[in-house]
N, C-alpha and C positions, 0 to 999 in steps of 0.2 A: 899207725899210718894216719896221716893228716887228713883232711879233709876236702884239700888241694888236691893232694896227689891220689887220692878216691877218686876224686872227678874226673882228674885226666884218664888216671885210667879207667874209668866207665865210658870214656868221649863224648863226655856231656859238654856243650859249648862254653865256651868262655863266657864267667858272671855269674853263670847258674850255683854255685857256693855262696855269694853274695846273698842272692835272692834265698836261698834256700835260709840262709840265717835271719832274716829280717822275718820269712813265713815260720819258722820255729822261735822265735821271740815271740810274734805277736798269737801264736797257740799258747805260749808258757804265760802268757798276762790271762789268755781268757780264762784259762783250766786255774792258776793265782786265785783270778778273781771270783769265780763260783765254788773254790772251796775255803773263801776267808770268813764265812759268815757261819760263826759260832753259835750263833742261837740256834738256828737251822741245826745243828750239830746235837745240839742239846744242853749244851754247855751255857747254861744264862747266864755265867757269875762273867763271861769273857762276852758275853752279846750285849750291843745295845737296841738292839731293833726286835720288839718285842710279834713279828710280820716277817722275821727273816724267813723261815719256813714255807710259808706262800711263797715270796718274792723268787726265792731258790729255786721251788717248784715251775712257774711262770720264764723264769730264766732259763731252765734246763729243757722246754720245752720253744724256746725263740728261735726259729730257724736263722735269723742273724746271726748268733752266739755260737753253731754250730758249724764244725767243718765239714758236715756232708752239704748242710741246707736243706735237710730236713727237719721237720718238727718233728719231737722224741714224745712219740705217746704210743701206748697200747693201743690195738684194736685200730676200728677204722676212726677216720674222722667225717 
């Protein structure tokens, strides 16, 4: 079943499949983007960013980057 005809029959209004693609592209760049950094990984021979590990850290915790809009830390802040 397509993705069209899921919607209609959910009777989700018209567009909402449009929109729903553009909000799942731009999750599939953020989740790309914070697991391309190889150093962070472990992997030095593929990293060049000797900081990637911090940066990763800092990133996974940016309530911008995130789809709740929360900040990801343990405990209180």
């Amino acid at each position: 079943m397509g993705t069209d005809l899921a919607s209609k029959l959910r009777g989700y209004p018209e567009g909402e499949v449009e929109k729903a693609k553009v909000d799942h592209a731009e999750r599939a760049k953020r989740i790309l983007a914070a697991q391309t950094n190889m150093t962070a990984r472990g992997i030095m021979d593929l990293g060049n960013d000797p900081a990637g590990g911090r940066k990763e850290k800092d990133d996974s915790q940016n309530p911008d980057l995130d789809d709740s809009g929360h900040r990801n830390v343990r405990g209180e802040e």
